[in-house]
C-alpha positions as CSV (number, residue, x, y, z in Angstrom):
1,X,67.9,128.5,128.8
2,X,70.4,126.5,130.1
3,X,68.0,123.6,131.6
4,X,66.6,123.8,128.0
5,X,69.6,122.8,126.1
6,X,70.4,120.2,128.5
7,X,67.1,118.5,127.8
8,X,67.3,118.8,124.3
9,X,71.2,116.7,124.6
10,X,69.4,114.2,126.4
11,X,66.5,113.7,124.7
12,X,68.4,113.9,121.3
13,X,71.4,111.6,122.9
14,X,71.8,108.2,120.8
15,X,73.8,105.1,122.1
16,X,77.1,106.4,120.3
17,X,76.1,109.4,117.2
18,X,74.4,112.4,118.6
19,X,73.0,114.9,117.1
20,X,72.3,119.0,119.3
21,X,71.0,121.9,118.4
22,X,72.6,125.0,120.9
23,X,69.7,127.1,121.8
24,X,72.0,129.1,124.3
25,X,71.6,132.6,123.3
26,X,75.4,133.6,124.4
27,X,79.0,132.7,124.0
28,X,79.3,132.2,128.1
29,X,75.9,129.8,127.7
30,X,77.0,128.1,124.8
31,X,80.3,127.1,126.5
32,X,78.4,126.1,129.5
33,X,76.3,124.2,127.5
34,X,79.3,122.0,125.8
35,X,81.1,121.3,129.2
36,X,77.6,120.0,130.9
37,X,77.2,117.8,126.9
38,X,80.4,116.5,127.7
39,X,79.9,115.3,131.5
40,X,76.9,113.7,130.3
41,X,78.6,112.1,127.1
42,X,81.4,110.7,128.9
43,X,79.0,109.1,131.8
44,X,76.6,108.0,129.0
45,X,80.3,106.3,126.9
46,X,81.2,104.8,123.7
47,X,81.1,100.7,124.0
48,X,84.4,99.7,125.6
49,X,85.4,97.6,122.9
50,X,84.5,99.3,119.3
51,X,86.1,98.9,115.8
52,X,86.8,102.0,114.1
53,X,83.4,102.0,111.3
54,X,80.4,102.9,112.9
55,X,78.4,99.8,111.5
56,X,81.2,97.6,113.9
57,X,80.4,99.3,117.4
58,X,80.1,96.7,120.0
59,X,78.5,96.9,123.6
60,X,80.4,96.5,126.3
61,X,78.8,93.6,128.1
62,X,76.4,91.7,126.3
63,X,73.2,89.5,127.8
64,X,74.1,86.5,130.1
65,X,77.8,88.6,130.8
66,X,80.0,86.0,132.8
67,X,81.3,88.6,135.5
68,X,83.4,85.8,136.7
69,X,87.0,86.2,137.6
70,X,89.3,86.5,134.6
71,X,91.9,84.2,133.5
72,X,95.3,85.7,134.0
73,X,96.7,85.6,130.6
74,X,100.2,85.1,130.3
75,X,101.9,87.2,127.7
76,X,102.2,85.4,124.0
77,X,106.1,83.7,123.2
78,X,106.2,85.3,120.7
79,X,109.5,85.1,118.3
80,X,108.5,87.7,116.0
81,X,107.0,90.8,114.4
82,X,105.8,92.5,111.2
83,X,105.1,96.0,112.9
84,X,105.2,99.7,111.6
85,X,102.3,102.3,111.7
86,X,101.8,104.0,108.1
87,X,100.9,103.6,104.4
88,X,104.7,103.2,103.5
89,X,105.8,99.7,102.3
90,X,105.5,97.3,104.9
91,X,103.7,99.2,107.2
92,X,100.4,98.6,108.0
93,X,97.0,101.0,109.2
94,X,95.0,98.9,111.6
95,X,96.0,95.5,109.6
96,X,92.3,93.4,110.3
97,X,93.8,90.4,107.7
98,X,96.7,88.1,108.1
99,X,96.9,84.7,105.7
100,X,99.2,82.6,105.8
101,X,100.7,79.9,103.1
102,X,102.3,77.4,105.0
103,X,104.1,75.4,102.0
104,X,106.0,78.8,100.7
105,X,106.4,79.9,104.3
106,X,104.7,83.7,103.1
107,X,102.4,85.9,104.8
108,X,99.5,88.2,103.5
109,X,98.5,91.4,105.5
110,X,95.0,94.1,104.7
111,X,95.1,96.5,106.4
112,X,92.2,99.3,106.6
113,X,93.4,101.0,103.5
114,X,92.3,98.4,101.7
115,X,96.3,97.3,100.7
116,X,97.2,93.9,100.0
117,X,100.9,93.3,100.9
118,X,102.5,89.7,100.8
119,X,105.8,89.3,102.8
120,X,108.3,86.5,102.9
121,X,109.5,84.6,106.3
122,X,112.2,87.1,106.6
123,X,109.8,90.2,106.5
124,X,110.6,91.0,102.6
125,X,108.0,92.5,100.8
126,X,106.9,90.5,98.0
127,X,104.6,92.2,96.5
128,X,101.6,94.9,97.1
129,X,98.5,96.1,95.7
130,X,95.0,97.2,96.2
131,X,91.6,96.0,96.2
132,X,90.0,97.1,93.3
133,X,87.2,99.0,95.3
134,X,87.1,99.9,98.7
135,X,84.9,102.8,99.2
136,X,82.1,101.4,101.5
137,X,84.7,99.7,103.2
138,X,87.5,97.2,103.7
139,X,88.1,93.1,104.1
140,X,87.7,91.3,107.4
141,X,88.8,87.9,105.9
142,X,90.8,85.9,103.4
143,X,92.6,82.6,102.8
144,X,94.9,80.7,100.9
145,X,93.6,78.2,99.0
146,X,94.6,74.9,98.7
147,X,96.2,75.9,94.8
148,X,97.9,78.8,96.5
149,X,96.1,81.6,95.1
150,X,94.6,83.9,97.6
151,X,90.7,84.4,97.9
152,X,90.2,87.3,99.9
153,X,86.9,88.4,101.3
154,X,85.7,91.7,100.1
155,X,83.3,92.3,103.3
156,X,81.8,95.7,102.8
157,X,81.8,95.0,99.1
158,X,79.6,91.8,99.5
159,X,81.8,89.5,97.5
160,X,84.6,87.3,97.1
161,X,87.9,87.5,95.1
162,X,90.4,85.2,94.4
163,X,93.9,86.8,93.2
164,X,97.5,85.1,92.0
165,X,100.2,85.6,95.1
166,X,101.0,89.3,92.7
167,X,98.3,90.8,93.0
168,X,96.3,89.3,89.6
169,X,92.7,88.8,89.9
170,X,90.9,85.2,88.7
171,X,87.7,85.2,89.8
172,X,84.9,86.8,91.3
173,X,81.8,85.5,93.3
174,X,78.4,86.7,94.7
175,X,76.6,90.3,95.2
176,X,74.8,91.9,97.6
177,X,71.5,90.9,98.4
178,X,69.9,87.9,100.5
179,X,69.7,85.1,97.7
180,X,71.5,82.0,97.3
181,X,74.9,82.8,95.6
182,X,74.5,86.6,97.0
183,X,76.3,87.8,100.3
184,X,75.6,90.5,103.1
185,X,79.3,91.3,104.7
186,X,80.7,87.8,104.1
187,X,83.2,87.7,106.2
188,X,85.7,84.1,106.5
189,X,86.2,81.1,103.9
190,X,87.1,77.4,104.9
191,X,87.8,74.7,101.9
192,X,87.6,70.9,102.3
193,X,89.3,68.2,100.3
194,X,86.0,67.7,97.8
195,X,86.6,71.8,96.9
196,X,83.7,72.5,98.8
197,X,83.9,76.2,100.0
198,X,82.1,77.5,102.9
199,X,81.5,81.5,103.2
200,X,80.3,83.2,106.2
201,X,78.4,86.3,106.2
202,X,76.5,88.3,108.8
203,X,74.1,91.4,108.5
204,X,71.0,89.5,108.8
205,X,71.8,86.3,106.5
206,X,74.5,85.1,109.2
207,X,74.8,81.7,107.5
208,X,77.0,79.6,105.9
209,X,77.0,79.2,102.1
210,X,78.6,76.0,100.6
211,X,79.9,76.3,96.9
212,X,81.6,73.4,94.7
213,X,85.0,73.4,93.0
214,X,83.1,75.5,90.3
215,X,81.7,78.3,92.4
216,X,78.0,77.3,91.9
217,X,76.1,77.1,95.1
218,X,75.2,73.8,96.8
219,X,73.2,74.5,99.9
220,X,73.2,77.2,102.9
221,X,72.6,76.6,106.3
222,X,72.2,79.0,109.6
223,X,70.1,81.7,110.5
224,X,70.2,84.9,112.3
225,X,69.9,84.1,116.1
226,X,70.5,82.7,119.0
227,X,69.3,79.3,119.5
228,X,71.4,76.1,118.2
229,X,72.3,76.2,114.9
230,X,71.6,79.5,115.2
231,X,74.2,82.4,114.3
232,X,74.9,86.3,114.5
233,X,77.9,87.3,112.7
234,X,79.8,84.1,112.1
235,X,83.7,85.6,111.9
236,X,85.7,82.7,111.6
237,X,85.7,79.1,110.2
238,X,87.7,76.2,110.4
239,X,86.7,72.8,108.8
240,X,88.0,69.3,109.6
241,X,87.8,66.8,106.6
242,X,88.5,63.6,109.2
243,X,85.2,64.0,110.7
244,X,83.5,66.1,108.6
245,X,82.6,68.9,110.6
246,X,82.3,72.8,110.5
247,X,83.8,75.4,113.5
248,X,82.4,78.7,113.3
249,X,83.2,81.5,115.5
250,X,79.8,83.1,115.8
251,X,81.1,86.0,117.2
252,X,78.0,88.2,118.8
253,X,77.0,85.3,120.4
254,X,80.1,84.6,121.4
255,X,80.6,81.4,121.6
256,X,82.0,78.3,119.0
257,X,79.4,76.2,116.7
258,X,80.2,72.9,115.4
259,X,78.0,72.1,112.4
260,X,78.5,69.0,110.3
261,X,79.8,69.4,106.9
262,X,75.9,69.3,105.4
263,X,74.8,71.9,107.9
264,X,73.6,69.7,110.8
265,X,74.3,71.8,114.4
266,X,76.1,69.1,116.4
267,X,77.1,71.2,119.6
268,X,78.5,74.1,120.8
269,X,80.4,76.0,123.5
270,X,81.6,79.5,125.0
271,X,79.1,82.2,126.1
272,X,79.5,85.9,126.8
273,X,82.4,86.9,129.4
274,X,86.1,87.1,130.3
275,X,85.9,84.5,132.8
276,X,87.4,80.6,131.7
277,X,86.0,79.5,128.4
278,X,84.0,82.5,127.7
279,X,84.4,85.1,124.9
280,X,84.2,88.4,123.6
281,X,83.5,88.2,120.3
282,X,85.4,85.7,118.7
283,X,86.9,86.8,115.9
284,X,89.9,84.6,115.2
285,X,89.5,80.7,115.1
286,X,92.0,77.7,114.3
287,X,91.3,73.9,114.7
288,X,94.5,72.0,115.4
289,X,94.1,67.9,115.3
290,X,96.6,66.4,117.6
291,X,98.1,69.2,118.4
292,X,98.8,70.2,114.8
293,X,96.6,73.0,112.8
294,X,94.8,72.8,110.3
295,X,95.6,74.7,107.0
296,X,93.7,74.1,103.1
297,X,97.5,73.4,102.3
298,X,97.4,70.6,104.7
299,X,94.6,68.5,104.6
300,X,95.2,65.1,105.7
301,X,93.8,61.4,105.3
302,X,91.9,60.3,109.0
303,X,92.7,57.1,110.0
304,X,90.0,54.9,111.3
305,X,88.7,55.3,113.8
306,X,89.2,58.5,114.0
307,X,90.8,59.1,118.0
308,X,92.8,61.9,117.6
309,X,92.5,65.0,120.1
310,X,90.5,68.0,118.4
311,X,91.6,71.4,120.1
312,X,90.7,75.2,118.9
313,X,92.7,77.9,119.5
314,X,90.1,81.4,119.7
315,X,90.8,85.2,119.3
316,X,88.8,87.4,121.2
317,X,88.4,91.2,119.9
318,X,87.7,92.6,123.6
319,X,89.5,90.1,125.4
320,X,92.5,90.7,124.1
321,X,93.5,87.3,124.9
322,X,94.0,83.7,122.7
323,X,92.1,80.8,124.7
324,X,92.9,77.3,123.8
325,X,90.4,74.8,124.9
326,X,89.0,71.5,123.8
327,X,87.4,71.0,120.0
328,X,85.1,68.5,121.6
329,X,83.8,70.2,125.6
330,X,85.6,74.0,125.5
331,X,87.7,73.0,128.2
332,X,90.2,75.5,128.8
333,X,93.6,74.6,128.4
334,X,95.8,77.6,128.5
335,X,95.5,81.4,127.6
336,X,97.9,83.9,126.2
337,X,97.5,87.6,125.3
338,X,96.7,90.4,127.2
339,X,95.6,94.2,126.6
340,X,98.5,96.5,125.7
341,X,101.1,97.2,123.8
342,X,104.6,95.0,124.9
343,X,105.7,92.3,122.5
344,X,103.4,89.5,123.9
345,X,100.4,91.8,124.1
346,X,97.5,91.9,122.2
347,X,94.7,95.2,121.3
348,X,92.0,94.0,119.7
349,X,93.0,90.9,117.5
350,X,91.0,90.0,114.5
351,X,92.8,86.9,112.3
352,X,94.6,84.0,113.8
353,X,96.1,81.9,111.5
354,X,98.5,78.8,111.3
355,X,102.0,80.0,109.8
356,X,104.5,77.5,109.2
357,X,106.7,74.7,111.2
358,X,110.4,75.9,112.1
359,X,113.4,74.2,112.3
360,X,112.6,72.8,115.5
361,X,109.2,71.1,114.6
362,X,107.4,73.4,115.9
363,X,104.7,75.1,114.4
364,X,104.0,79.1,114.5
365,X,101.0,80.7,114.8
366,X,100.3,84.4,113.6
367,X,98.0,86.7,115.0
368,X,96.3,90.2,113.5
369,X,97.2,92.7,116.5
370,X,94.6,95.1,114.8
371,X,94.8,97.7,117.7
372,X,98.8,97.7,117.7
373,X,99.1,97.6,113.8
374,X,101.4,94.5,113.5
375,X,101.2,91.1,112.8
376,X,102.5,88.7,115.7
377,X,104.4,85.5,115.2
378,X,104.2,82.9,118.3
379,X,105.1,79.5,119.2
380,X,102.6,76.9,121.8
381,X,102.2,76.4,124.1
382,X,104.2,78.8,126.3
383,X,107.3,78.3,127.4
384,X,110.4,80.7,128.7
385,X,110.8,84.1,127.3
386,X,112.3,84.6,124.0
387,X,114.2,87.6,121.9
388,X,111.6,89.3,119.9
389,X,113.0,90.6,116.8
390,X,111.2,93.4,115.0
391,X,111.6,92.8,111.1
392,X,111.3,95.8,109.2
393,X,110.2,95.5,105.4
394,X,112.7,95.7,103.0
């Protein structure tokens, strides 16, 4: 009997959702039963490095895994922190959003409840609502636009929103389905100076779909795979108006995509692994030109020719880490992060976005610390340690 209900829990055992029907005809063999269901479950495992839906699972190591050594990540300098677990105001439940507006120096946080809250430098809560439907799921994505508003992207709701800095909504875009104009969990947004606006999605479109200033569609480009120009599950964009071109974060295949502004694949680098200049899955993406990022509030004139250095900085989900490496060959030029839980640390980042230049010229960057529910505010490249100062909401 025993042998027989162990065969049935592994015949019946799935990657990560099983389902077992107890044939044991006692209390003793039923017991037995669990314990051996257990053993076997735990040597079987979850993927390592999971979100918390069911749809978001991710394996541990994918194909073509670098098992090379790891780069020793130094912890972030970061100065300071939006941080508090909870649904009170100004905490956050697994945030997997963080926008910035660099002109008013304000910060926007989702979190998985679906809560919008918008916070001022000094950690003020500025305002607060809710998306307007959330029950298949929550946003992985949003931006501030180069008017200010906010345009968030509703990810399991297949659509995007745009809303005033209080919460009012002004406009709505697409629906689910695989047509032009229609998304499958859209997940990032990137403007350029001609009000183009480039949506990701992923679920089997995984492409790019480029709107005008009006919000009727222009063209797509992308497809669901592996190859050049290939994608699965672009997570993050970044756009640069001096040259015209596209970053993408295309995070299962974990690498970076550089597309021209019309589509064209012009190269791309990463692959899978924690080794120097590989990922796991890329979630977070920002393109800095000379050293200085690249916002939709801060779009400048290229002057010509065009020299300046390109450099990315790159989130990875189950690295823990931020890389930054070369726009142009993903050379590695430092990396910062970490698993755990010190200020410094990161657990599972999502969104890494440019937040605003400080007194001393430098700018900040802040990161989504998704597994540590708080919102990280850092300076690069590293130097000496700094007082990190916890702001509560107020």
């Amino acid at each position: 009997m025993l042998l027989s209900a162990l065969a049935l829990v592994l015949v019946a055992l799935p990657a990560a959702w099983v389902s077992i029907t107890f044939i044991a005809a006692t209390r003793a063999a039923r017991a037995t039963t669990l314990a051996l269901f257990c053993c076997v479950f735990v040597s079987v495992g979850l993927p390592s490095c999971s979100n918390s839906s069911p749809q978001d699972l991710l394996p541990p190591e994918p194909i073509g895994f670098d098992r090379g050594a790891p780069l020793v990540a130094q912890p972030l300098t970061t100065e300071f922190m939006l941080s508090g677990v909870g649904r009170g105001r100004g905490q956050f439940n697994g945030p997997r959003v963080v926008a910035c507006d660099s002109v008013k120096r304000e910060t926007y946080v989702i979190d998985k409840d679906a809560r919008v809250q918008r916070f001022a430098e000094d950690g003020t809560v500025l305002a607060e609502w809710t998306m307007p439907k959330s029950d298949r799921g929550r946003p992985v994505g949003a931006t501030v636009a180069p008017d200010g508003s906010l345009v968030v992207i509703d990810t399991h709701e297949h659509r995007v929103l745009c809303f005033t800095p209080n919460g009012e909504q002004l406009w709505e875009l697409g629906s689910y389905g695989h047509e032009v104009g229609q998304f499958i969990y859209p997940t990032d947004v990137a403007f350029a100076p001609d009000g183009r606006m480039f949506v990701g999605e992923y679920g089997g479109n995984d492409r790019i779909q480029v709107f005008g200033p009006d919000r009727t569609f222009l063209y797509a480009f992308g497809k669901n795979g592996s190859a050049d120009g290939e994608l699965l599950r672009p997570q993050a964009l970044a756009y640069d108006a001096a040259r015209d071109e596209l970053y993408v974060a295309d995070a299962s295949n974990h690498r970076i995509e550089v597309f021209t502004g019309d589509g064209e694949f012009r190269r791309a680098f990463g692959g899978p692994g924690r080794a120097e200049g590989a990922f796991m899955y890329p979630f977070g993406l920002v393109l800095e030109i000379a050293g200085v990022p690249v916002t939709s509030r801060s779009m400048d004139d290229a002057p010509t020719p065009d020299t300046r250095e390109r450099t990315v900085l790159v989130a990875e989900h189950c690295n823990h880490r931020i890389q930054r490496l070369d726009g142009v060959t993903g050379a590695v030029r430092n990396v910062v992060g970490g698993i755990g839980r010190a200020a410094g640390q990161l657990k599972y980042p999502w969104a890494l976005e440019p937040a605003w230049i400080g007194a001393d010229g430098v700018w900040r960057y802040a990161v989504c610390d998704h597994g540590n529910s708080r919102i990280q505010f850092f300076v690069l490249p590293v130097g000496s340690e700094r007082a990190v100062k916890i702001r509560d909401a107020i």
